[in-house]
C-alpha positions as CSV (number, residue, x, y, z in Angstrom):
1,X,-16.0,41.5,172.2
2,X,-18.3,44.0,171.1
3,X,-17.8,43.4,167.5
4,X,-18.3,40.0,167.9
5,X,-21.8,40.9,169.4
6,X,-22.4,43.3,166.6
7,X,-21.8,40.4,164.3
8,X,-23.6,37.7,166.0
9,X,-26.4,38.9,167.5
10,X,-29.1,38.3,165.3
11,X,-28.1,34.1,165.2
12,X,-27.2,34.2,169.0
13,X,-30.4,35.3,169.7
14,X,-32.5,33.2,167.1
15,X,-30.5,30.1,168.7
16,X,-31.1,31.3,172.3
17,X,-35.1,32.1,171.4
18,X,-35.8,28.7,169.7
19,X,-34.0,26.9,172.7
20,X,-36.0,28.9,175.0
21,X,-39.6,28.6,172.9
22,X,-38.8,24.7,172.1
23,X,-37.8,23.7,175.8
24,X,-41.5,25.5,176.9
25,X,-43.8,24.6,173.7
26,X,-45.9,22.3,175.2
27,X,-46.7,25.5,177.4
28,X,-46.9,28.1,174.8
29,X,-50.4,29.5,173.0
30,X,-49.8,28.4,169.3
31,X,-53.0,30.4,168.7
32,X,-51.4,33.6,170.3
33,X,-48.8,32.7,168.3
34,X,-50.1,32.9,164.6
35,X,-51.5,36.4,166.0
36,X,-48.0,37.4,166.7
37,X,-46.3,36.2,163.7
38,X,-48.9,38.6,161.6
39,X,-47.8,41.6,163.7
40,X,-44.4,40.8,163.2
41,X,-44.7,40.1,159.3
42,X,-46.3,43.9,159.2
43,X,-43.5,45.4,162.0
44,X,-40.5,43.7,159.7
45,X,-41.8,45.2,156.3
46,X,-41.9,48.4,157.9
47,X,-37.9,48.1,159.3
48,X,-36.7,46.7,156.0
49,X,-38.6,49.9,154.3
50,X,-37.4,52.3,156.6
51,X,-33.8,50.9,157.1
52,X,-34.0,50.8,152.9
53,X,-34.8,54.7,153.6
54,X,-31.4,54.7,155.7
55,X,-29.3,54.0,153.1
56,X,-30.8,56.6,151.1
57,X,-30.5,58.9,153.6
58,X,-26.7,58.5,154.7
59,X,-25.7,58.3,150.7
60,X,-27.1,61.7,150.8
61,X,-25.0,63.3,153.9
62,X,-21.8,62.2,151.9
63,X,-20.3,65.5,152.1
64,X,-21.0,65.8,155.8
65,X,-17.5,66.2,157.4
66,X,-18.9,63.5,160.3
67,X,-19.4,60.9,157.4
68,X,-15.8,61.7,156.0
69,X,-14.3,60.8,159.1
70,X,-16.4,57.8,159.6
71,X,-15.4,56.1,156.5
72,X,-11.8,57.3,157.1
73,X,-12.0,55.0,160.5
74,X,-14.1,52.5,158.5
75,X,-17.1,52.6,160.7
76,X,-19.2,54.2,158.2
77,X,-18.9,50.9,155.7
78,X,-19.5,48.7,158.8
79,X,-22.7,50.7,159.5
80,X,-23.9,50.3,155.9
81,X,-22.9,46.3,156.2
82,X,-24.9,45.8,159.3
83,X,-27.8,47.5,157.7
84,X,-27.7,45.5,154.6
85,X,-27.2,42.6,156.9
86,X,-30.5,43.3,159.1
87,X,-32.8,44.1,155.9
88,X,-31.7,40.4,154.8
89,X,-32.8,39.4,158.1
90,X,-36.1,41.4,157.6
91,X,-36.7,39.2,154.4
92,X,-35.9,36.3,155.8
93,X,-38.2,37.0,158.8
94,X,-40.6,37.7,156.6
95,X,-40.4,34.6,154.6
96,X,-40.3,32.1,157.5
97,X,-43.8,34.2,158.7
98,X,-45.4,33.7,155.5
99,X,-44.3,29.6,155.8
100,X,-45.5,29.5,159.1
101,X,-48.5,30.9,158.3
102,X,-49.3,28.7,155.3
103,X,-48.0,25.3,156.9
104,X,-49.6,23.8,160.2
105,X,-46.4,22.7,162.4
106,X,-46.3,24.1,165.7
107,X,-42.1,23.3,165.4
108,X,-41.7,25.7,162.4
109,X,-44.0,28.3,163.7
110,X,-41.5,28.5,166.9
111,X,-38.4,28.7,164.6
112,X,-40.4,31.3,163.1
113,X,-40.7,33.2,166.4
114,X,-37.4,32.7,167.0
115,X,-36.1,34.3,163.7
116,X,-38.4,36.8,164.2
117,X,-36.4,37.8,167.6
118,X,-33.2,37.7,166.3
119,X,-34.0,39.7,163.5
120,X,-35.5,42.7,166.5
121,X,-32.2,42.6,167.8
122,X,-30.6,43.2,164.5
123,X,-32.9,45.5,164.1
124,X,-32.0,47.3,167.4
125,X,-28.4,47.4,167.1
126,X,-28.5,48.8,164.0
127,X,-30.9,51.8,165.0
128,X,-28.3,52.2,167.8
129,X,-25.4,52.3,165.6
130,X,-27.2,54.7,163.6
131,X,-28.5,57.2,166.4
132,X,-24.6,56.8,167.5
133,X,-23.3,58.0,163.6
134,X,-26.0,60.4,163.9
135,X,-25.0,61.7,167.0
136,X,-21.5,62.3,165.9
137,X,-23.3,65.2,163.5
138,X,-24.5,67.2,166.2
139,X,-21.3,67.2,168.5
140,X,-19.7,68.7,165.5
141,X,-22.2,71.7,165.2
């Protein structure tokens, strides 16, 4: 169950989100909502920079005797899956903010939203997964 919520997460919630926003869009502030979609365009390059900086960082623990066991069990591979995974959400994110912005349909800039939502929870399960590898170093010291 919980890998399926590892893997689905980010759709689950963008289908849950849009659902949610469409159902109550005759009561939402689209003005409030072009403000939002510019914070999240900024908040989403930032998490596709830093989990780029991720990457970096766990090719350069390699010889840490944590990361050998983790890609012995195969979590370690998983972890670097999920992370590419979220920075194509990121860009995707991204993109659909950058649509939104430029065309004038209250429909798309909810689907927007929505993406936008599913791509924080990506987001968050990876920084999860992450402080959990991570934490796996420091019970070995």
């Amino acid at each position: 169950m919980s890998n399926f919520i590892e893997k689905y997460i980010g759709i689950t919630v963008i289908a849950i989100a849009f659902a949610i926003l469409y159902y109550l869009k005759e009561k939402l502030p689209l003005d409030k909502i072009n403000v939002s979609l510019t914070d999240f365009l900024n908040i989403f390059s930032i998490f596709a920079g830093f989990l780029t900086t991720s990457i970096s960082l766990l090719f350069s623990i390699q010889d840490k005797k944590f990361i050998k066991i983790a890609k012995t069990s195969g979590a370690y591979q998983q972890l670097l899956k999920y992370i590419y995974t979220t920075i194509a959400y990121c860009v995707v994110s991204i993109s659909f903010v950058i649509f939104a912005k430029l065309i004038s349909c209250d429909i798309f800039k909810i689907l927007s939203l929505s993406v936008c939502f599913g791509s924080f929870a990506k987001v968050v399960l990876v920084g999860f997964l992450f402080i959990k590898l991570m934490e796996c170093n420091s019970s070995e010291s």
